[in-house]
C-alpha positions in Angstrom: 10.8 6.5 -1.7 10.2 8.4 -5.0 7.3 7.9 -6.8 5.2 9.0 -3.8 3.2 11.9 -2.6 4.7 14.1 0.3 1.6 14.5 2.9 1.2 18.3 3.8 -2.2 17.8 6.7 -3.9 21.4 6.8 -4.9 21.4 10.7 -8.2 23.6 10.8 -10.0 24.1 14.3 -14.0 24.6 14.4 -15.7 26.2 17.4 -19.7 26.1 17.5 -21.0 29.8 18.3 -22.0 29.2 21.4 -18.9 27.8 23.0 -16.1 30.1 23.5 -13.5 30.1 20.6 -10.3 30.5 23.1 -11.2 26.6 23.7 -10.6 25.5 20.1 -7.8 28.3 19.8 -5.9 26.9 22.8 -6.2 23.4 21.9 -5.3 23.8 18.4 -2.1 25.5 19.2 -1.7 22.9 22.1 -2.0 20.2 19.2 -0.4 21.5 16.8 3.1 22.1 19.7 2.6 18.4 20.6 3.1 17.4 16.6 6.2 19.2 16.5 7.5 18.0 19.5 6.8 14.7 18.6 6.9 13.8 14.3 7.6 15.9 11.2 6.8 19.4 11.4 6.4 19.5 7.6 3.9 17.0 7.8 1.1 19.8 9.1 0.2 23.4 8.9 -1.4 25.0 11.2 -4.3 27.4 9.6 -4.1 30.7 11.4 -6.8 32.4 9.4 -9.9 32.0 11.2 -11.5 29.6 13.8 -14.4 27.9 11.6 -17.9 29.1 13.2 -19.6 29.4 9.5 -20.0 28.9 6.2 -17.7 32.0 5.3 -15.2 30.8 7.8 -15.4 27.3 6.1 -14.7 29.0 2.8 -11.5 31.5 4.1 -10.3 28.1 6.0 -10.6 26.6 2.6 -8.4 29.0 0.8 -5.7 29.4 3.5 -4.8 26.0 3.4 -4.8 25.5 -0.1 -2.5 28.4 -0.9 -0.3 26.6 1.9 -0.1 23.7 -0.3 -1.9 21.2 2.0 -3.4 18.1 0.0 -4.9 16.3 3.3 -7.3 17.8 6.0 -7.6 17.5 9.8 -10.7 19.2 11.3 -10.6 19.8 15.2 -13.5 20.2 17.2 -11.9 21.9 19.8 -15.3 22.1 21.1 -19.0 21.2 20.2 -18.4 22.7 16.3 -21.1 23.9 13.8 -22.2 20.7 12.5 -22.9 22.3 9.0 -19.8 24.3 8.4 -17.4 22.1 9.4 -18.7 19.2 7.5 -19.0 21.3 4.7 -15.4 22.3 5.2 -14.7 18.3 4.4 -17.0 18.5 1.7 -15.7 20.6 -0.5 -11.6 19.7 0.2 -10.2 18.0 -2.5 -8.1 15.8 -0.9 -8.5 12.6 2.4 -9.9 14.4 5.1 -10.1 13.2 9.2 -11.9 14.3 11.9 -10.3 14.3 15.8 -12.0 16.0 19.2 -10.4 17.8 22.0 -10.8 15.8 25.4 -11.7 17.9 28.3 -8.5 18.8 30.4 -9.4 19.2 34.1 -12.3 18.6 36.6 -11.4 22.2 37.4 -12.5 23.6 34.9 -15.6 21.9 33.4 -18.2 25.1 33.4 -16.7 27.7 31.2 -13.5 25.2 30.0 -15.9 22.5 29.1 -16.3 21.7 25.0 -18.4 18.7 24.5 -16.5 18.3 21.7 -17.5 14.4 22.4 -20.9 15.0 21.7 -20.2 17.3 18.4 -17.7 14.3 16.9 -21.3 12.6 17.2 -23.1 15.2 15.2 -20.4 15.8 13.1 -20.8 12.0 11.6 -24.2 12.1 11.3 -23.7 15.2 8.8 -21.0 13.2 7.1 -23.4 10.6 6.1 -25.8 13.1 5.3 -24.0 14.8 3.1 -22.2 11.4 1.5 -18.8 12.8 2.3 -15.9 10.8 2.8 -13.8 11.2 6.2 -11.5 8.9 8.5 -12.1 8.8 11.9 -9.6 7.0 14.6 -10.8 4.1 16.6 -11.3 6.5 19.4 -11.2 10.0 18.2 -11.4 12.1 21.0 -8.6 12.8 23.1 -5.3 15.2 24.8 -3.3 17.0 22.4 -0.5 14.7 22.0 -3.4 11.6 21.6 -4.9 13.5 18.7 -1.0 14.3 17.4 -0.6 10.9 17.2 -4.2 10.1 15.8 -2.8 12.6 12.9 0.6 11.0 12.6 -1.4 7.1 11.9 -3.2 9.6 9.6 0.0 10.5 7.3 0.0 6.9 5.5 -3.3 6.7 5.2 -3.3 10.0 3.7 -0.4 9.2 0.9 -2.4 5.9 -0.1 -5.4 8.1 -1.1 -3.5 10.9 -3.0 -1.5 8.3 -4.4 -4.0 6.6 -6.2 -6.1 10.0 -6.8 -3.0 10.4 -9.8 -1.8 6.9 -10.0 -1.1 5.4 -13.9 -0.9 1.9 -13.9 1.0 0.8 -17.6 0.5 -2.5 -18.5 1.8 -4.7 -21.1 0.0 -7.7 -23.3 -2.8 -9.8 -21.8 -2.3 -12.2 -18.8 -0.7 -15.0 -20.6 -2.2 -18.4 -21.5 -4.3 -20.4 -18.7 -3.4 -17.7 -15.9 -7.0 -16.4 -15.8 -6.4 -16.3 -12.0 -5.1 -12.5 -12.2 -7.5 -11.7 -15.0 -10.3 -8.9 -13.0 -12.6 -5.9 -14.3 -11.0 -2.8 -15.0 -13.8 -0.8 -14.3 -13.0 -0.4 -10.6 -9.8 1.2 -11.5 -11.5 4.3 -13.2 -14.0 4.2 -10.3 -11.3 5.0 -7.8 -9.7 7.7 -9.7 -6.6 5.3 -11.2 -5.8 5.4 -14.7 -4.7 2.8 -17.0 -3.1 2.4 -20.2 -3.1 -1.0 -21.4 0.1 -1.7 -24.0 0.6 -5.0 -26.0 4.0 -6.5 -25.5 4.8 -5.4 -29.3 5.0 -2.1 -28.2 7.4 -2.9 -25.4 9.4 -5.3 -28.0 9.5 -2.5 -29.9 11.0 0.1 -27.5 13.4 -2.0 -26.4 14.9 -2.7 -29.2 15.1 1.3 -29.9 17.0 0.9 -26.8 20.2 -0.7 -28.3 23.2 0.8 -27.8 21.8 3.3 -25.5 24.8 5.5 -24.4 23.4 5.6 -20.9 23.6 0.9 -20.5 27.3 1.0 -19.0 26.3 3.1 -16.0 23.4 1.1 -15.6 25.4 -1.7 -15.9 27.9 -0.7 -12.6 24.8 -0.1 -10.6 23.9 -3.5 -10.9 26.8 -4.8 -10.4 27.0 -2.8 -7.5 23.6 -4.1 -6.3 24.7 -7.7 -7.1 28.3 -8.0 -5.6 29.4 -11.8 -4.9 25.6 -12.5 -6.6 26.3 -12.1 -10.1 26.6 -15.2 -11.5 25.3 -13.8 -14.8 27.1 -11.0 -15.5 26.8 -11.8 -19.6 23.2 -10.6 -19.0 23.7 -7.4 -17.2 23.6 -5.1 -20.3 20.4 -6.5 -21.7 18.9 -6.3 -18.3 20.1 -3.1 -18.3 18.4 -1.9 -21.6 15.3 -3.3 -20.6 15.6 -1.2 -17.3 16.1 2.0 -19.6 13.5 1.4 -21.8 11.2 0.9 -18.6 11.9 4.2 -16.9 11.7 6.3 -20.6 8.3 4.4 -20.8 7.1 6.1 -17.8 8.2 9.1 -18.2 6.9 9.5 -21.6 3.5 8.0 -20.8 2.7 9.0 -17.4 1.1 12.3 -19.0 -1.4 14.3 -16.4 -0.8 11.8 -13.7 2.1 12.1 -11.0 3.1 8.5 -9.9 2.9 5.3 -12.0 2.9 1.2 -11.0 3.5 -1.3 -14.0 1.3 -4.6 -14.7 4.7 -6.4 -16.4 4.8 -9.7 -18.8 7.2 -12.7 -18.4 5.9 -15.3 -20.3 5.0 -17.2 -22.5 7.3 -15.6 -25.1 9.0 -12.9 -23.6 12.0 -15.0 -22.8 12.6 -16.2 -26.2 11.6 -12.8 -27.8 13.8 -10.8 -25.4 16.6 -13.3 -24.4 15.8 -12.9 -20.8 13.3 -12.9 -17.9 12.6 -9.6 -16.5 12.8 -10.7 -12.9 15.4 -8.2 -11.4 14.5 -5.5 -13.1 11.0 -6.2 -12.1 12.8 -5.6 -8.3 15.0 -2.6 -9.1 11.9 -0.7 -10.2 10.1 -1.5 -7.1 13.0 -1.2 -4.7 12.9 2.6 -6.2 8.8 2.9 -5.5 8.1 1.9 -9.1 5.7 -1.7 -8.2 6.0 -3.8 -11.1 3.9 -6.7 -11.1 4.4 -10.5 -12.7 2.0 -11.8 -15.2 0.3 -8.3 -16.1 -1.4 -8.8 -12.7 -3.2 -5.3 -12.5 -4.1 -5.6 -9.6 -1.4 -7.2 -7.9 0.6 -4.3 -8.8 -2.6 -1.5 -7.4 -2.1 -3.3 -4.4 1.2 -2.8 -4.4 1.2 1.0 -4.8 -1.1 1.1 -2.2 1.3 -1.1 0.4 4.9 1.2 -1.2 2.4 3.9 -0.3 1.3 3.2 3.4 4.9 1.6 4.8 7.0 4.5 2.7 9.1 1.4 1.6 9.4 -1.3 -0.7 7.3 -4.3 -1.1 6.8 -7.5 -2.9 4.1 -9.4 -4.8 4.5 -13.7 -4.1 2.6 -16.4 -4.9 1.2 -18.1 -2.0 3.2 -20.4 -3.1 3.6 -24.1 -1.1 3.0 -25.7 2.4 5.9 -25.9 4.8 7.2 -29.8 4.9 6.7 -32.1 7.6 10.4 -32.2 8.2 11.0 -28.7 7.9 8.1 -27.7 10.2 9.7 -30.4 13.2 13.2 -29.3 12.8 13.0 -25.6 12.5 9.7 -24.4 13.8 7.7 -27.0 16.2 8.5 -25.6 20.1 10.4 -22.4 18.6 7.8 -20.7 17.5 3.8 -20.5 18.6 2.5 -21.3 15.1 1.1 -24.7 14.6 1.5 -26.8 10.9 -1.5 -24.9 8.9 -0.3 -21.9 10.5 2.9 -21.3 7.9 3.2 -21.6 4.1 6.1 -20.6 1.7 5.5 -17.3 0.0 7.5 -17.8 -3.5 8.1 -15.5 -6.7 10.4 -16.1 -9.5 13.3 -13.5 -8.5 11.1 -10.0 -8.0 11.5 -9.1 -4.4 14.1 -6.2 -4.2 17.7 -7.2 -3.1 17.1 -4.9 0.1 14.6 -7.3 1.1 16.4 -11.0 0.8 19.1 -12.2 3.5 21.2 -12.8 0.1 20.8 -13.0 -2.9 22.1 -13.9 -6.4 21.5 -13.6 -9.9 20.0 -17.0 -11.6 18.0 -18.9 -14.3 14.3 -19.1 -14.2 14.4 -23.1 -13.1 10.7 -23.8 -14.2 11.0 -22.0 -17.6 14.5 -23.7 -18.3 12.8 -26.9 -17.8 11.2 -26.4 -21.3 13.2 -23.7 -22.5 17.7 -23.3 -23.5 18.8 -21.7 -20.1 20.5 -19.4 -21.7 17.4 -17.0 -22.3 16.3 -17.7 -18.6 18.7 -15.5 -17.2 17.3 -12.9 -15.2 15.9 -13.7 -12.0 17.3 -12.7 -8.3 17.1 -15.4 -5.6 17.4 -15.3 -1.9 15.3 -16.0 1.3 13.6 -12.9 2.3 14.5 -11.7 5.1 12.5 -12.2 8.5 10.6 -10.2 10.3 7.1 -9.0 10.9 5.3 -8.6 7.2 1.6 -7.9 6.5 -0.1 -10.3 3.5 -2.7 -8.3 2.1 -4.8 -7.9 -1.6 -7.1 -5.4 -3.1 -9.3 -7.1 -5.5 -12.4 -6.3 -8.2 -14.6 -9.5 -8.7 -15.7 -10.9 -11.7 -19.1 -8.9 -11.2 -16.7 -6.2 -10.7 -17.3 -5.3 -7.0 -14.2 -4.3 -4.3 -13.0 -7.2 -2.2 -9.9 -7.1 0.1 -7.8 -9.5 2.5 -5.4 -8.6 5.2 -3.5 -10.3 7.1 -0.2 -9.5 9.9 2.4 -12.1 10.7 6.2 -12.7 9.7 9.1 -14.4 7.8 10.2 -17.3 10.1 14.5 -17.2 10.3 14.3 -20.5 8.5 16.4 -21.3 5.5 14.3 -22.4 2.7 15.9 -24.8 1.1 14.3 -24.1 -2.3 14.8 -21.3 -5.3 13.4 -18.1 -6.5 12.8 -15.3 -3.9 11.0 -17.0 -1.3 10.7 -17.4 2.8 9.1 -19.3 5.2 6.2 -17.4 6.5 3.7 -17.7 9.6 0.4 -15.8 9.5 -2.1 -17.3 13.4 -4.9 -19.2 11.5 -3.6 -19.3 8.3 -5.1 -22.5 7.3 -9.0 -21.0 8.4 -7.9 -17.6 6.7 -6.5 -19.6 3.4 -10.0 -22.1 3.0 -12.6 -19.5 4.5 -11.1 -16.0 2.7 -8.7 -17.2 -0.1 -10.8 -20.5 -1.5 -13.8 -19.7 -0.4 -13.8 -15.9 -1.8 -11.9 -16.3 -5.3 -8.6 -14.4 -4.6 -5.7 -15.4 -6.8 -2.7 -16.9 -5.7 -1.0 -13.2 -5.8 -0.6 -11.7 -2.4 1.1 -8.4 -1.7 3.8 -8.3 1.2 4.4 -5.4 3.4 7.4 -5.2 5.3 6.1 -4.7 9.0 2.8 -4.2 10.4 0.7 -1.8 8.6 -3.4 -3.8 9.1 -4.4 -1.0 10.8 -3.5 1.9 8.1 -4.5 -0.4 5.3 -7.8 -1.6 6.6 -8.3 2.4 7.0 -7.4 2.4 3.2 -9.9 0.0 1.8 -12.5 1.6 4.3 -12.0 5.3 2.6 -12.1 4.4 -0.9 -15.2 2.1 -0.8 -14.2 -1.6 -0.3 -17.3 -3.0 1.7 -16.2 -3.9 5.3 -18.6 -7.2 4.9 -15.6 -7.6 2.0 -12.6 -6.8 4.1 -11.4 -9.6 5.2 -9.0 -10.6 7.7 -7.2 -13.9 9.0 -10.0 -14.5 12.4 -8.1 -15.6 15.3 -9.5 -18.7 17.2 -13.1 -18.8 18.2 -14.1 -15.9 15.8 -15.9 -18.5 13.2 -16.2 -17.3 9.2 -19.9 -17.3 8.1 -18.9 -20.6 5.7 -16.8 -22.2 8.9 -18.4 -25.5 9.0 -19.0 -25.5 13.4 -18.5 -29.1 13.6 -15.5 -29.6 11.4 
């Protein structure tokens, strides 16, 4: 995907004084051969410089692995560790750090080859929180070398997220529209996370694409989507506008991006885009995302953080959908009673206009915008890609400031049910286990807009590690309960 960081982990072994430093020597190299043999060799680097046993190591360490490029950390007790040099070492890294322990080996060898590096992963979090510094540690962070390689691999999505946002623009054009206060949140949370934002009115926009006119580059955009569309354009007399919007798009970013690396977009559709442009932006919305660009509807800011964040942890494109409709009576006995274990409240139809990215939908063509063209001429509804998304496992999830402007996030796994929908837009069947708890206890009951994100796949456990690092209170990290977990507003006798 472009518009993404590449993770480069720095793999830096401590040793306390007092133990011998061949242990976190041997293990490091022992990890560090288990990585290769196992993931991406370019995803580490192994520094060679010193084994950190003080504060001048720390500071050598330091150097090492920033001439090497590395923008994530890994420190390695390959035994006890100094307490004060290695948390220091995490301290002053400008970047996500983690912290992983060397297991002991053998029972033959548990005098002079013992580390305790179980007990220093202990003192190493209580310095952590002493200090106030920031570091993610794996469910159970002690292990053999290939455990902790692959504690460091789960690490490398985690990892993107965080530098990600650390130089993410999000561009956003006009205000939410009329009555859709439901995306409407605090900005204040962006700047406290590190994300810039530069807010646009849709004049501007107007403005730019109009510069756009004739733009030599349109016919080549043009055959791309044509390309994309194949047997699915079935309105190819809006291709070159579509085309001109996507233009002025991408020289938007590129001109405005300034300091900052990667960029999302909080879009506007409506209410007078269509007539003002001649077209929706639906399909463009999913070209930019299908090349790591998120663009969200309705200027949702962030629906679209979220979505940088979800591009960002799968390496792959993603989708923002209302949670849209419940699943029919009919359509729930004919296609999913005694085929699937999910009972009635368990599914729901996940639904946007024509976003999702053509990748992403079992087919797909290019339509009107039916609701607008109910009060609008067709002709300037033209715009929008339809299809069922395709199934398969899919994580719901939303990062969210509230109206006091505090961090609150929902995730939940399950998938797209092979059933046909039967309805427009892009738009599938979906099944999340207690959806109908999760939707009144979580969604009602703790004011989260109708926007969800969609990962494709499972990815809960490296976004819950997300929201954890960059502050979302795990008292406000929700998730869908399973059965006999009650939510704190769960009536008991219901």
């Amino acid at each position: 995907m472009k518009n993404l960081p590449k993770v480069k982990i720095g793999i830096v072994a401590v040793s306390r004084d007092c133990f011998p430093e061949s242990l976190s020597v041997n293990r490091r190299k022992a990890l560090v051969e288990a990585y290769k043999a196992n993931y991406d060799v370019a995803d580490i680097y192994e520094c060679p410089v010193c084994i950190v046993e003080s504060e001048i190591h720390m500071v050598q360490a330091l150097e090492d692995i920033k001439q090497a490029g590395c923008n994530a950390l890994c420190v390695y007790l390959g035994n006890f560790g100094p307490e004060i040099a290695e948390t220091l070492l995490a301290k002053h890294f400008d970047g996500p750090v983690m912290f992983v322990a060397a297991a002991e080996e053998t029972q033959r060898d548990l005098v002079g080859g013992r580390g305790d590096a179980y007990c220093g992963m202990l003192n190493a979090s209580y310095n952590l929180k002493l200090r106030n510094v920031k570091a993610y540690i794996p469910e159970y962070p002690v292990g053999t070398a290939a455990e902790c390689a692959g504690m460091i691999h789960d690490f490398v999505p985690i990892a993107r997220a965080i530098i990600g946002l650390k130089s993410l623009k999000i561009i956003s054009f006009g205000p939410r529209p009329l009555n859709f206060l439901a995306c409407n949140a605090p900005i204040q949370q962006l700047y406290n996370l590190g994300v810039e934002i530069e807010e646009n009115s849709e004049l501007d926009l107007f403005e730019a694409f109009n510069k756009h006119a004739g733009d030599e580059r349109i016919p080549a955009k043009v055959k791309e989507m044509e390309k994309e569309l194949g047997e699915g354009n079935k309105k190819p007399e809006i291709l070159e506008k579509l085309a001109q919007y996507e233009l002025t798009l991408l020289d938007w970013v590129e001109a405005h991006k300034g300091y900052r690396e990667y960029v999302a977009i909080a879009g506007k559709c409506w209410p007078a885009f269509q007539t003002q442009f001649g077209f929706v932006p639906c399909y463009v919305n999913s070209r930019l995302t299908g090349m790591g660009i998120p663009v969200s509807c309705e200027v949702d800011i962030y629906g679209c953080l979220s979505e940088f964040i979800g591009t960002a942890v799968s390496d792959d494109a993603v989708t923002l959908l209302d949670i849209n409709n419940s699943v029919p009576d009919d359509m729930y006995e004919e296609s999913i009673k005694g085929k699937f274990d999910y009972t009635h409240k368990d599914t729901f139809m996940g639904f946007h206009c024509g976003n999702t990215c053509s990748r992403k939908l079992a087919f797909c063509s290019m339509k009107n915008q039916m609701i607008m063209a109910r009060s609008l001429p067709v002709e300037v509804t033209n715009g929008t890609l339809e299809g069922d998304i395709i199934p398969g496992d899919i994580t719901f999830y939303r990062l969210q400031s509230t109206a006091d402007n505090k961090l609150r996030a929902y995730i939940a796994q399950g998938e797209v049910l092979p059933v046909a929908s039967h309805s427009f837009g892009s738009i599938g069947v979906f099944a999340i286990p207690e959806m109908g708890r999760f939707y009144r206890h979580v969604l009602i009951e703790k004011n989260f807009p109708h926007h969800g994100a969609v990962a494709f796949g499972h990815y809960g456990k490296a976004l819950y590690e997300v929201f954890k690092y960059i502050g979302v209170p795990v008292e406000d990290l929700n998730f869908n309960q399973p059965k006999g977990m009650m939510y704190p507003t769960e009536n008991p006798f219901a």
